[in-house]
N, C-alpha and C positions, 0 to 999 in steps of 0.2 A: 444637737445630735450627740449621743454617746461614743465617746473612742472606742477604741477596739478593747482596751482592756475594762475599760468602764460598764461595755456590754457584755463581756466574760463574767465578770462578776454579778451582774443584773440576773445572767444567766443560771450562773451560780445560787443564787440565791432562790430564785423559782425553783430549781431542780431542788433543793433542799427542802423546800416548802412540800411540791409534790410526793417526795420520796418520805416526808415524817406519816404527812396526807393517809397514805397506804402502809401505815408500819412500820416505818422503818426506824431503828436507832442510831443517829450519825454520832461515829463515834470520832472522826478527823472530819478539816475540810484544811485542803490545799498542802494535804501533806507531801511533805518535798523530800526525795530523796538523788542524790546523784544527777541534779537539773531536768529530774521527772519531780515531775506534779501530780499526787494523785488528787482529781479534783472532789472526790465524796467521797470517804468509808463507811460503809453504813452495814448493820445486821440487820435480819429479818431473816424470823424461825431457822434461827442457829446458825445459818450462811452467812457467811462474811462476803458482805458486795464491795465492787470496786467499781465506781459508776467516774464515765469520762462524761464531761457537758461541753456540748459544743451548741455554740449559739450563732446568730446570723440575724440580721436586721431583717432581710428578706432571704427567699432561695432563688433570686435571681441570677446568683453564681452558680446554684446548686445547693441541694440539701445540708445541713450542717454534718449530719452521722458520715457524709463520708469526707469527710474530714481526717478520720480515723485511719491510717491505712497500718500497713503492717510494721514499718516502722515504729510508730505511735504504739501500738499492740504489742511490741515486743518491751518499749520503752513502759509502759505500765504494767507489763508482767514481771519484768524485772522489779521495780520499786516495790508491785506487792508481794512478792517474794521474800524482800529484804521486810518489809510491813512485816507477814507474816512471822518471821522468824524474830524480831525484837519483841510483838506480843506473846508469841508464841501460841499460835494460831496453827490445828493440825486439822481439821473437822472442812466440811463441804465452803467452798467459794466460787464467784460468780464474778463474770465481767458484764456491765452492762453500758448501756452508750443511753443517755437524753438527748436529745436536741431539739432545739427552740428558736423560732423566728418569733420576730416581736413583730412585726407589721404586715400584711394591715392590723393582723390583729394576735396575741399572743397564741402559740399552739406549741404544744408541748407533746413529743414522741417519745417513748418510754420504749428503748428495745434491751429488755432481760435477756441474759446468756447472748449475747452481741458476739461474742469471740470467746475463744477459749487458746492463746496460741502456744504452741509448741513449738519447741525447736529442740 
């Protein structure tokens, strides 16, 4: 059975496969800023996405997406902020959430525009 970070990255890796799958161009993965992790950067038609992957063996805890709370949301708005500003990136961006149970058998959730937060 896979660790926890072992399945993060399995995770990881599907979500990258899905997201090229439908367009997308990854342009990071595991880009780190200030002990944020952004887990995918990806374009598609001129939006710069910021996709978090949360995986889970099953959702017998609970779905993976909420995982995500507003902490987390504030923690990757920041980082792509700083993203943003070292490529220098002014034009339309998007937060989106994957998440993935592997068992019984792989399913893969794609929620586009997941968050958008402000403060």
């Amino acid at each position: 059975m896979a660790n926890h970070n072992e399945l993060g990255k399995i995770g990881e890796e599907i979500a990258k496969k899905f997201l090229e799958e439908k367009g997308h161009k990854i342009l990071e993965i595991n880009w780190t800023w200030a002990n944020t992790e952004l887990d995918l950067i990806s374009m598609e038609n001129n939006i710069l996405i910021f996709t978090e992957v949360k995986t889970r063996k099953n959702a017998e805890f609970g779905y993976p997406e909420s995982a995500v709370g507003k902490r987390k949301e504030k923690q990757i708005y920041d980082a792509a902020a700083e993203y943003m500003d070292r490529v220098g990136h002014e034009n339309e961006i998007r937060f989106d959430i994957i998440a993935i149970t592997i068992e019984p058998k792989i399913k893969i959730e794609h929620f586009p525009d997941a968050f958008f937060p402000i403060w």
